[in-house]
N, C-alpha and C positions, 0 to 999 in steps of 0.2 A: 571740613566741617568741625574738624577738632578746636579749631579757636574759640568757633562760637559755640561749642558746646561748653568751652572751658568758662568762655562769657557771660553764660547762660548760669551757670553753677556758681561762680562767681557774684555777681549783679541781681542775679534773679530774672533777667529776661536775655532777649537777643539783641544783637544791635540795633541801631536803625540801620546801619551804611555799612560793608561790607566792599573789600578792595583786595584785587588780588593781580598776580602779573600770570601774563598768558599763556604760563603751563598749564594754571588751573581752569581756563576758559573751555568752557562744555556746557550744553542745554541742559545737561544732568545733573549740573555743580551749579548753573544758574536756578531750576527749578525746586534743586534740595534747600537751594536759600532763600527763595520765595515762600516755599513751604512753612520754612521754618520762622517765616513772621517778620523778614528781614527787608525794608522799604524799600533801598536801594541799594542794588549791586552794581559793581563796576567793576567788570573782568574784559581786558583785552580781547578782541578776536585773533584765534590761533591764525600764522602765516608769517610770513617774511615782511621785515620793516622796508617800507615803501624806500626806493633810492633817494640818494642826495639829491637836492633841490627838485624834486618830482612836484612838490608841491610851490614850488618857488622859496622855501626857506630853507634854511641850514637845518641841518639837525641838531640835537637840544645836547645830545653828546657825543 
């Protein structure tokens, strides 16, 4: 929440989108940025990356 608060103080509002990698992924870090006026979050769900080719593709790295 410190980004957007830094966003916030900066800009005058909060973002629209919010992007974060799947450390921070929690109902508690989704709902503190709902809260916070924030449209769209995209935070990974926490767990281990699915195996090679599980989905029929490579992985991206």
């Amino acid at each position: 929440m410190d980004a957007v608060d830094r966003h916030e103080e900066t800009f005058g509002h909060v973002p629209d989108a919010v992007t974060t990698d799947r450390g921070y992924g929690s109902k508690t870090n989704e709902s503190k940025l709902k809260e916070a006026g924030v449209k769209k979050v995209a935070i990974p769900a926490k767990g281990r990356n699915p195996k090679p080719g599980r989905n029929g593709k490579k992985p991206m790295v």
